[in-house]
C-alpha positions as CSV (number, residue, x, y, z in Angstrom):
1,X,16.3,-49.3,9.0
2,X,18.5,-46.1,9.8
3,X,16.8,-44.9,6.4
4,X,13.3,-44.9,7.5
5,X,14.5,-43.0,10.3
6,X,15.7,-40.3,8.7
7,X,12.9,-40.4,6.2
8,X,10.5,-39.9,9.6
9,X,12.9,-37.1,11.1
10,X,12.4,-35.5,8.0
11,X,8.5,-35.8,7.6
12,X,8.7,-34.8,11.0
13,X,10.5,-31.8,10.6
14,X,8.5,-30.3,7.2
15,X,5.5,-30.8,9.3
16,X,6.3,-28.5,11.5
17,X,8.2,-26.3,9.8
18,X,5.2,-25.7,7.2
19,X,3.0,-23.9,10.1
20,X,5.5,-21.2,10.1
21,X,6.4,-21.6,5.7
22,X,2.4,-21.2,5.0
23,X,1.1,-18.9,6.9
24,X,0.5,-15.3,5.3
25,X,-0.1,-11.6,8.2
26,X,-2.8,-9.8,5.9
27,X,-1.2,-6.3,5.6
28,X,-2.8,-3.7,7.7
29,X,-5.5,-1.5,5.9
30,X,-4.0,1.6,5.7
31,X,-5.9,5.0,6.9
32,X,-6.5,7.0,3.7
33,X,-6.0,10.8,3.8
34,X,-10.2,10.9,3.8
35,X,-10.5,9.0,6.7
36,X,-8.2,10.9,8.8
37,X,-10.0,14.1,7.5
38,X,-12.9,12.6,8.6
39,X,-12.0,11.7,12.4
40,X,-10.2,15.1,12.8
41,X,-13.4,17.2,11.5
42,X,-15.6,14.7,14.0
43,X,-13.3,15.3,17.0
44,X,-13.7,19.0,15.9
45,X,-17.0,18.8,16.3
46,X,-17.0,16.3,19.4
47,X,-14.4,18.7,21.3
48,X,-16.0,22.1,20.2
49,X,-19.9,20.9,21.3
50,X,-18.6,19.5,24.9
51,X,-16.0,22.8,25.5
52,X,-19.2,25.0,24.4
53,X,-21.4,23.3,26.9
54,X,-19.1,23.6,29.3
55,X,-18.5,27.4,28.8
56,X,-22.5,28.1,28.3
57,X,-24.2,29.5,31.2
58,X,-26.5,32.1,32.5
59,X,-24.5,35.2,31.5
60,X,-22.6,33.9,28.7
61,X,-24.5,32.7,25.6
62,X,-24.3,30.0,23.1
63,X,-22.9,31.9,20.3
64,X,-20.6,33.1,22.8
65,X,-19.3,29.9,23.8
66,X,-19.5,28.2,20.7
67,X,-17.0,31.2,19.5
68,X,-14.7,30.8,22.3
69,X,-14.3,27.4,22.4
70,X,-13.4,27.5,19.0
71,X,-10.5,29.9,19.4
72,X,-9.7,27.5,21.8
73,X,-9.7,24.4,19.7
74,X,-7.8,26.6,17.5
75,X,-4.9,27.4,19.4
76,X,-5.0,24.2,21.6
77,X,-4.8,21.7,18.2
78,X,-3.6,24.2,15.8
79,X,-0.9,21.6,14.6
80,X,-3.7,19.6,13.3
81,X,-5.5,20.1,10.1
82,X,-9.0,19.5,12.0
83,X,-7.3,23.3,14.1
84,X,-6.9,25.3,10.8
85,X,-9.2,28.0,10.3
């Protein structure tokens, strides 16, 4: 009797021990150096078409603005490789 008990403790014990024994995290796709290119040269664009917008008016024009706001981006995210000339 007392060894049908400790068969069922154990049987017990594996099956809930295996949950945590079986189960595999799939590793994280890493960013490859393209990809962050890519979102840096976006938010380039993204940051450079919404400051030139915001600069364009009556008196100033769109070459203008699209010129200043990319000095801007320049020295604002000049850390970055997306604020390299």
């Amino acid at each position: 009797m007392k060894r049908l008990g400790v068969i069922c403790l154990t049987m017990c014990c594996l099956g809930l021990a295996t949950g945590c024994m079986f189960s595999k995290k799939t590793a994280k796709k890493s960013e490859g150096p393209a990809t962050v290119a890519e979102m840096e040269q976006d938010f380039r664009h993204r940051w450079i078409e919404k400051r030139t917008a915001e600069l364009t008016s009556p008196t100033v024009t769109a070459d203008a603005a699209r010129t200043k706001a990319t000095e801007e981006f320049q020295v604002r995210y000049g850390f970055t490789n997306a604020g390299k000339p």
